[in-house]
C-alpha positions as CSV (number, residue, x, y, z in Angstrom):
1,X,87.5,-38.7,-4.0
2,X,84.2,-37.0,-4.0
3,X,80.8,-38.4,-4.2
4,X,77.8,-37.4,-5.4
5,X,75.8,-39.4,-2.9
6,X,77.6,-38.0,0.3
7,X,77.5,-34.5,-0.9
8,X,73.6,-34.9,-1.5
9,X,72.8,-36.0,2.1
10,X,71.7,-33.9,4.9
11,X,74.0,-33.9,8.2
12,X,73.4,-35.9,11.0
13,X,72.8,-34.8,14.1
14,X,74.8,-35.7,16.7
15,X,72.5,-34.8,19.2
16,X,69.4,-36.7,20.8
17,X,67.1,-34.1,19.7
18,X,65.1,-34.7,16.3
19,X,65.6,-32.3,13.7
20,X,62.9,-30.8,11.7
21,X,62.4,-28.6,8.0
22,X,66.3,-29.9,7.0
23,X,66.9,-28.8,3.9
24,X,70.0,-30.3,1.7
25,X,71.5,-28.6,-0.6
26,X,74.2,-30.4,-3.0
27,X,77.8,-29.2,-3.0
28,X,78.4,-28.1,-6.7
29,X,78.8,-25.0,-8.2
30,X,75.9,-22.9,-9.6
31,X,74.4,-23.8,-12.8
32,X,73.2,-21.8,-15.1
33,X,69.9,-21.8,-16.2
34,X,69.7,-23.8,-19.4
35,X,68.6,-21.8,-22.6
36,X,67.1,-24.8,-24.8
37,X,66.9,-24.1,-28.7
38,X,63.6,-24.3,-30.0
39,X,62.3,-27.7,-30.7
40,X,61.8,-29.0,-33.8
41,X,59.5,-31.8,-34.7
42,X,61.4,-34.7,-34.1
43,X,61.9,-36.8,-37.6
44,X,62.1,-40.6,-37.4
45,X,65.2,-41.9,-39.0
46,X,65.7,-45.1,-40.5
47,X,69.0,-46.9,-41.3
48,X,69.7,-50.0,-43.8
49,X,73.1,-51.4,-43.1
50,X,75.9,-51.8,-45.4
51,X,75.6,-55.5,-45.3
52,X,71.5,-55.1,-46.2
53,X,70.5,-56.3,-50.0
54,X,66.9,-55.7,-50.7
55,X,65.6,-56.7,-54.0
56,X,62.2,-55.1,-54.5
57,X,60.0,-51.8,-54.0
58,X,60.8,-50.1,-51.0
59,X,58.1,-48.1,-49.5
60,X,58.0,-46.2,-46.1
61,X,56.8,-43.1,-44.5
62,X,59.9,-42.0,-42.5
63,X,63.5,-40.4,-43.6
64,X,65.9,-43.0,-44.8
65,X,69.2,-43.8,-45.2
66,X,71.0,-46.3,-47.0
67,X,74.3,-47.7,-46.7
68,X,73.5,-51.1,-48.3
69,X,72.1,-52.0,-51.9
70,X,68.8,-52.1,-53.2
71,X,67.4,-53.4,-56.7
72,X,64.2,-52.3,-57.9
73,X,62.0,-49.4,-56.6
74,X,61.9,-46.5,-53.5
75,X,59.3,-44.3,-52.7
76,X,59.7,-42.2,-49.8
77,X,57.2,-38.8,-51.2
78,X,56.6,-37.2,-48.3
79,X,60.6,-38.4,-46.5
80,X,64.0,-37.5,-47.0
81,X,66.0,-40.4,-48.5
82,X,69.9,-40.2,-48.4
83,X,71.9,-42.7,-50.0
84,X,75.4,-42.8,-47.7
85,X,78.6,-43.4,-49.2
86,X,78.3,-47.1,-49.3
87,X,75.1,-47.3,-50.8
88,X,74.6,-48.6,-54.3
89,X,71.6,-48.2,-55.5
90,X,69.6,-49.6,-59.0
91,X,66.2,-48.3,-59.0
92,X,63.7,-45.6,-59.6
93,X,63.9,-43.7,-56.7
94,X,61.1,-41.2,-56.1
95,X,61.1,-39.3,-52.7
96,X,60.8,-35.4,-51.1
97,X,64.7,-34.9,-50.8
98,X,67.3,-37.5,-51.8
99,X,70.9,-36.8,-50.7
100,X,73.6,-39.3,-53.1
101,X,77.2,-39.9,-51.5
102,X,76.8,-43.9,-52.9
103,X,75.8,-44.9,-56.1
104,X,72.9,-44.6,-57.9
105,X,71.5,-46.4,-61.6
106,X,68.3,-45.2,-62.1
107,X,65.9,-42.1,-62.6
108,X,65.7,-39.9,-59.1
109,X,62.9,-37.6,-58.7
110,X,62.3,-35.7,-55.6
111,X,59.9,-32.7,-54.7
112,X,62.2,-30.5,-53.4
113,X,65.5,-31.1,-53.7
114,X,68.4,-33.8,-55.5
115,X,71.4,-33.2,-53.9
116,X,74.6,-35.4,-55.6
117,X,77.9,-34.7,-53.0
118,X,81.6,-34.9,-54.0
119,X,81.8,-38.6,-54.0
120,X,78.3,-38.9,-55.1
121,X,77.4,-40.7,-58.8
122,X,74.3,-41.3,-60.7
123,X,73.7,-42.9,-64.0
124,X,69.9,-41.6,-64.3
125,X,68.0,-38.9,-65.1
126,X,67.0,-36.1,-62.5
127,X,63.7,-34.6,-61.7
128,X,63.1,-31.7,-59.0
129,X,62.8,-28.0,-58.6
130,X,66.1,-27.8,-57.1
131,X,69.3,-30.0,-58.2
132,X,73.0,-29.8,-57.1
133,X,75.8,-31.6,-58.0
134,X,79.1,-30.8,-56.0
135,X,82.7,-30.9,-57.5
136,X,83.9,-34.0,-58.3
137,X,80.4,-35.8,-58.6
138,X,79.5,-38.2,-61.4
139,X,76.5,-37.3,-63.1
140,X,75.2,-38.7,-66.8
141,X,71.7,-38.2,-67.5
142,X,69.1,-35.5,-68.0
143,X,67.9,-33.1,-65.7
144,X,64.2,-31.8,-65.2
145,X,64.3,-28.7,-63.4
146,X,60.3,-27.9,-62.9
147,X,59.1,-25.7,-60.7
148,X,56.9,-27.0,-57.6
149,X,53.6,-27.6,-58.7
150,X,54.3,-27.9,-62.7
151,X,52.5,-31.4,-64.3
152,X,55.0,-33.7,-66.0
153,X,54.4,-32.2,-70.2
154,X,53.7,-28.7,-69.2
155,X,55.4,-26.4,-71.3
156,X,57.4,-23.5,-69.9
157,X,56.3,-20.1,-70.9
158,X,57.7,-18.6,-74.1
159,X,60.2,-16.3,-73.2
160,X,59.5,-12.6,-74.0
161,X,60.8,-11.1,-77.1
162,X,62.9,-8.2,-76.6
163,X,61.4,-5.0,-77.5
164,X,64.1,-3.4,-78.5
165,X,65.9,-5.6,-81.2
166,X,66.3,-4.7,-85.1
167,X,65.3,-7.0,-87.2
168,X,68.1,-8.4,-89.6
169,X,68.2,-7.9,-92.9
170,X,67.7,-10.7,-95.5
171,X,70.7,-11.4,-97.6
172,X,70.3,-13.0,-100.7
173,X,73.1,-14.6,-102.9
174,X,74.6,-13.2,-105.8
175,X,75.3,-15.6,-108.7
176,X,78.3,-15.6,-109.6
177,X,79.0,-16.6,-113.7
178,X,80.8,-19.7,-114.6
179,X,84.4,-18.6,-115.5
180,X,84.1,-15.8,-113.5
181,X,84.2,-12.3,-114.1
182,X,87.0,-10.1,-114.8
């Protein structure tokens, strides 16, 4: 059996003699240089068991996710918030991205993106620029698809009129005489 520490030491002499500028080199087979992809800023994750019941506002300033149940408020704006597919979830839930596979009662609204998955449901209305909801997802509620940047009440812009439409003419009833004519 070969080991690692035995292949890693120099030889000993067998001589008297001291040896000098020994070099040792291991016994494996060339590596090749390692291409590393480029880093990207690491993210801290936190996780909330599926045994975890918080009752409350939830507040934090990494990426979250949920397995467990909370009652009452999350806010997570600047964090990723992903609800996993043991979560259940009552609460308005306001974060950048929020990922459902659980349950969720209560109004989401996320920055950039609500994204419900195949197993995902959510009783609640829906706020953010981008919103998908996979086959075989539960969804009731509203959704508010404003684009980055729009205040709650703005009005979208009127839609242009197409230049090239006739107008339709008026039609006006005829009376018809009681009895009929013949």
């Amino acid at each position: 059996m070969w080991k690692r520490d035995e292949a890693v030491k120099p030889a000993q002499p067998t001589g008297t003699a001291p040896v000098t500028n020994v070099q040792a080199t291991p016994a494996t087979q060339p590596v090749a240089p390692r291409v590393e992809a480029p880093r990207q800023p690491e993210r801290d994750m936190v996780n909330i068991g599926k045994s975890v019941i918080i009752k409350g506002e939830l507040s934090g300033s990494e990426d979250l996710t949920i397995e467990g149940q909370v009652d009452g408020k999350i806010e997570l704006k600047q964090n990723i918030l992903t609800i996993g597919p043991n979560g259940r979830i009552k609460a308005q839930v306001i974060a950048k991205a929020v990922v459902v596979q659980g349950e969720v009662t209560g109004n989401i609204t996320a920055s950039e993106r609500i994204d419900i998955r195949d197993n995902g449901s959510v009783d609640g209305d829906l706020a953010a620029p981008r919103v998908a909801i996979a086959d075989g997802a539960h969804f009731r509620g509203g959704i508010d698809m404003q684009k980055p940047g729009a205040k709650p009440g703005d009005k979208p812009a009127a839609a242009p009129t197409p230049a090239a439409t006739t107008p339709t003419p008026a039609v006006t009833p005829t009376p018809v005489a009681a009895g009929g004519a013949r």
